[in-house]
C-alpha positions in Angstrom: 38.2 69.3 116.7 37.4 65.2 116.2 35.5 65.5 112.9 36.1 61.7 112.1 33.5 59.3 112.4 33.9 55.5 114.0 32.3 52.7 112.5 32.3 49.1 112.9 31.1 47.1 110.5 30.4 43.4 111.3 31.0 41.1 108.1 31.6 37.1 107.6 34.5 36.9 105.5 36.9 39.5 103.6 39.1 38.6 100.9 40.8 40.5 98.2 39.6 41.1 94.1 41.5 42.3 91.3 39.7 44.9 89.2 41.3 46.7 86.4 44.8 45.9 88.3 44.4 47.5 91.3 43.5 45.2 94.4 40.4 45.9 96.5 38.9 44.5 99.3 35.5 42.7 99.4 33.4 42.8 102.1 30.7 39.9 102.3 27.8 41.0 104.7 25.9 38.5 106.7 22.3 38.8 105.9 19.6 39.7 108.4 16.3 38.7 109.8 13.1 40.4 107.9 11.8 39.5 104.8 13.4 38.0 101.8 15.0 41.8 99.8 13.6 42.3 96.3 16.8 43.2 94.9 20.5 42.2 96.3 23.2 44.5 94.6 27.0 44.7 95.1 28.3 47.8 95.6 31.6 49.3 95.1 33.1 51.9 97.6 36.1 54.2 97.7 38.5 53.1 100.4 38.6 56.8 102.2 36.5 56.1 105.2 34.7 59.7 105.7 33.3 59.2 101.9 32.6 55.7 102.4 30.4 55.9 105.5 27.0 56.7 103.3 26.2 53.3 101.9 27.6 51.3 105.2 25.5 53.2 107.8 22.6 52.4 105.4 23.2 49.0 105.4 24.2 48.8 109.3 20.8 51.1 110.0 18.6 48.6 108.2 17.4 51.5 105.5 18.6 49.4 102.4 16.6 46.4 104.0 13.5 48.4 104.9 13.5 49.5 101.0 13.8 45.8 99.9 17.2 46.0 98.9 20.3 43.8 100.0 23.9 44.2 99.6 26.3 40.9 99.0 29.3 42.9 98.9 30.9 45.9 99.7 33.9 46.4 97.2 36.5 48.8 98.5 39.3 50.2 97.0 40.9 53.4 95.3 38.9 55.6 93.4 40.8 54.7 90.7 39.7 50.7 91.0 35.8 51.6 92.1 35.5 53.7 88.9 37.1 50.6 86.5 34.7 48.4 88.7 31.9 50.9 87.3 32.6 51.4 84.0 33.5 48.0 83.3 30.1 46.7 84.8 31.4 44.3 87.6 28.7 46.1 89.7 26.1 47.6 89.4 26.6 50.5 91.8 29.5 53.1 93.1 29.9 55.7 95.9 32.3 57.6 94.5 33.7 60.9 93.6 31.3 62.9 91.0 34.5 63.5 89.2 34.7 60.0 88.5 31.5 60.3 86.4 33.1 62.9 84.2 36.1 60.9 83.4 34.1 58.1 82.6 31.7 59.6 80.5 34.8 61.3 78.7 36.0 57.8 78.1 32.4 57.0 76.2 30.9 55.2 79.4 27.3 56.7 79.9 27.4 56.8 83.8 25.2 59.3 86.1 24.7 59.9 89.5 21.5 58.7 91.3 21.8 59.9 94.9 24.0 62.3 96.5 25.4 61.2 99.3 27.9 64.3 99.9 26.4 68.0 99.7 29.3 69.5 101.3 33.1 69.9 100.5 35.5 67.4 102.8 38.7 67.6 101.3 41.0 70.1 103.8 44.6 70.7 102.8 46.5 69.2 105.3 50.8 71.2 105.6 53.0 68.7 107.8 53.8 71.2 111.4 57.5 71.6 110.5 56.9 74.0 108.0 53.9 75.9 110.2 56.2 79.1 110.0 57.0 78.6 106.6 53.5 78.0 104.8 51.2 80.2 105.7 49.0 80.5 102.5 48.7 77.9 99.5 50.9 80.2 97.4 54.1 79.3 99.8 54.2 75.5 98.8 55.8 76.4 95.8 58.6 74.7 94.5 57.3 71.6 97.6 56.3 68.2 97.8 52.4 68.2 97.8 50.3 64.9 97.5 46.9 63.7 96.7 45.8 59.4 96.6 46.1 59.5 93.2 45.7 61.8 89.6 41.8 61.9 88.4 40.7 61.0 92.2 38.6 63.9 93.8 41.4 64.6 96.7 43.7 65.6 93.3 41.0 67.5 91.5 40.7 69.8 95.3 44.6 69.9 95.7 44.8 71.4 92.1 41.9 73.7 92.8 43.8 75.2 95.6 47.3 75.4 93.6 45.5 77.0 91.0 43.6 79.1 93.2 46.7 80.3 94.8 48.1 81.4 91.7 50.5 78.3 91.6 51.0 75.8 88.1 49.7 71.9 89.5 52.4 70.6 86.6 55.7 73.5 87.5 55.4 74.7 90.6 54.8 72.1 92.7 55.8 68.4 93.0 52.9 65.8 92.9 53.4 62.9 95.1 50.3 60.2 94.8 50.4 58.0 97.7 46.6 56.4 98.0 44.1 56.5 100.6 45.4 54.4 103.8 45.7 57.0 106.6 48.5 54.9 108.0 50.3 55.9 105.4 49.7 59.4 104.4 50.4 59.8 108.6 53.8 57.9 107.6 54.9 60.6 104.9 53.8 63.7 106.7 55.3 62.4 109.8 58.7 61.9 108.1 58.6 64.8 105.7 58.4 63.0 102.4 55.2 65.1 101.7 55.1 68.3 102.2 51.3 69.0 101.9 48.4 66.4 101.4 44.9 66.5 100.3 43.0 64.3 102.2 39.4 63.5 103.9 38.5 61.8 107.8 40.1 60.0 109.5 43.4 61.3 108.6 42.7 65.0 109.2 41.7 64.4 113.0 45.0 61.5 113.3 47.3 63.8 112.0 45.8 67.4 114.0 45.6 65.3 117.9 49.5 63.7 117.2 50.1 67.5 115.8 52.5 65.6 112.7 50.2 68.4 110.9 47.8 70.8 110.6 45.3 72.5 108.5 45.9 75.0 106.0 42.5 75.0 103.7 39.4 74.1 106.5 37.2 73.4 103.3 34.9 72.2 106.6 34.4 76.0 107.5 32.1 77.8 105.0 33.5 80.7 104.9 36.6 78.9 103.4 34.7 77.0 101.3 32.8 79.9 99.7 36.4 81.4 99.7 38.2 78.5 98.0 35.5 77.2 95.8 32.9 79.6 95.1 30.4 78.2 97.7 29.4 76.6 100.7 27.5 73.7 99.4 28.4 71.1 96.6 28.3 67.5 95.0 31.7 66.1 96.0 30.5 62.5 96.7 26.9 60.5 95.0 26.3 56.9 94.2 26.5 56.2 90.8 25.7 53.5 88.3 26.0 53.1 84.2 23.0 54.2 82.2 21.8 50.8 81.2 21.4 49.8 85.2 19.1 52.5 85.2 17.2 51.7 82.3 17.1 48.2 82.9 15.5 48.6 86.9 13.9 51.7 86.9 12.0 50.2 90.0 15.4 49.3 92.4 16.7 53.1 91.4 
C-alpha cells in the first residue's frame, strides 16, 4: 500500500546553514496576499518528509496566515541539527521528535511541546527482501546490520524499542549503522546489503516496498502491531516544540 504523501512546496530561494555542525537547508517562503501577519517566526523541521508535512501543509493551506502568523523560513535538517537549532535559540520553533524534548531538558534546556502534530506511531521496521526467508521476527536480526538516521533521533529510540522488545541487546547483539534521513540513501544501503534492517518513516517505506529492495517487518501503521510493539495504538511521536522562555515571552502567538 502507497502510504507516502506528495508535496510541493513552492519557495524563492534555498540555500544552506550551519547549525551546531551539521548542515541544513533553509527554505525562504514567498509571502502571500492577505493582511499584514502579526507574528513571522522561523521554524525548524526534521528532514524525514512524512514527519515534516505538519507545519508545510499549514503554511501551503493558508492556516498559519489565517491565525496571523508568517513563516520566513523553513529550516530543515537531521533531528540531530533541528534540536541544536532549538536549544541553542536560533528559532523560535521545532517539529520534531518528542524525544528530542527529553534529551534537551536532560541537558538543562527547559523545552516543551505546544502542539502535537503526530498522534500515531510512523516508524515501521523495514528488513532488506534478501533475507525475507531468514528474518521472520525481530529476534532473527541478531548478530545483523540494523540502522536508524542517527543515535538519540526518534527512528533510533523505535529501532531499540523493537530489539529490546524482541529480547535482543541494542549495544551486543546487533550492529548499529546511522546513515541519516535522505531516502535515496537508506534505498542505496538496503538495496546493496550494507544494512540489514532500517528504521525509517514515508517516503522510504512505500520506495523501498513498490521496487521490492524491502519489505516490512514491524507495520507500526497497523494497530494491532502497534498495541503489540508498543503498548498501544495511539501516541505522541511527533509535536512542535519551543524553549520555555518563547512561551513565556508570547503567550499570545502560542
Amino acid at each position: 500500500m502507497q502510504r507516502g504523501l506528495r508535496v510541493n512546496l513552492a519557495a524563492r530561494r534555498v540555500w544552506p546553514v550551519l547549525l551546531g555542525g551539521a548542515l541544513v537547508v533553509a527554505v525562504a517562503v514567498g509571502s502571500g496576499a492577505g493582511p499584514a501577519p502579526r507574528y513571522r517566526i522561523d521554524i525548524a523541521v526534521v528532514s524525514a518528509v512524512e514527519n515534516a508535512l505538519g507545519p508545510f501543509v499549514a503554511e501551503a493551506s493558508g492556516f498559519l496566515r489565517a491565525e496571523e502568523v508568517e513563516v520566513g523560513r523553513f529550516i530543515i535538517g537531521s533531528g540531530e541539527a533541528v534540536r541544536t537549532a532549538l536549544i541553542s535559540g536560533h528559532v523560535p520553533f521545532a517539529s520534531t521528535a518528542t524525544v528530542h524534548i527529553l534529551l534537551a531538558r536532560e541537558a538543562g534546556v527547559p523545552v516543551k511541546g505546544v502542539l502535537a502534530l503526530y498522534v500515531l506511531p510512523n516508524i515501521p521496521l523495514l528488513v532488506r527482501s534478501g533475507l525475507r526467508d531468514q528474518v521472520r521476527h525481530v529476534r532473527d536480526l541478531r548478530g545483523r546490520i540494523v540502522g536508524a538516521s542517527a543515535p538519540g533521533s526518534l527512528s533510533w529510540s523505535m529501532l531499540v524499542a523493537y530489539l529490546r522488545k524482541a529480547g535482543l541487546d541494542p549495544d551486543r547483539d546487533v550492529r548499529f549503522l546511522p546513515l541519516g534521513t535522505n531516502p535515496a540513501v537508506v534505498y542505496t544501503a538496503l538495496a546493496t546489503g550494507r544494512v540489514d534492517a532500517y528504521a525509517q518513516a514515508e517516503p522510504l517505506v512505500s520506495m523501498v516496498e513498490k521496487d521490492g529492495v524491502a519489505f516490512v517487518l514491524v507495520d507500526i501503521y497497523d494497530p494491532t502491531v502497534a498495541r503489540e510493539w508498543t503498548g498501544s495504538s495511539r501516541g505522541l511521536p511527533n509535536v512542535l516544540a519551543a524553549r520555555e522562555e518563547t512561551i513565556g515571552r508570547s503567550p499570545d502567538l502560542i
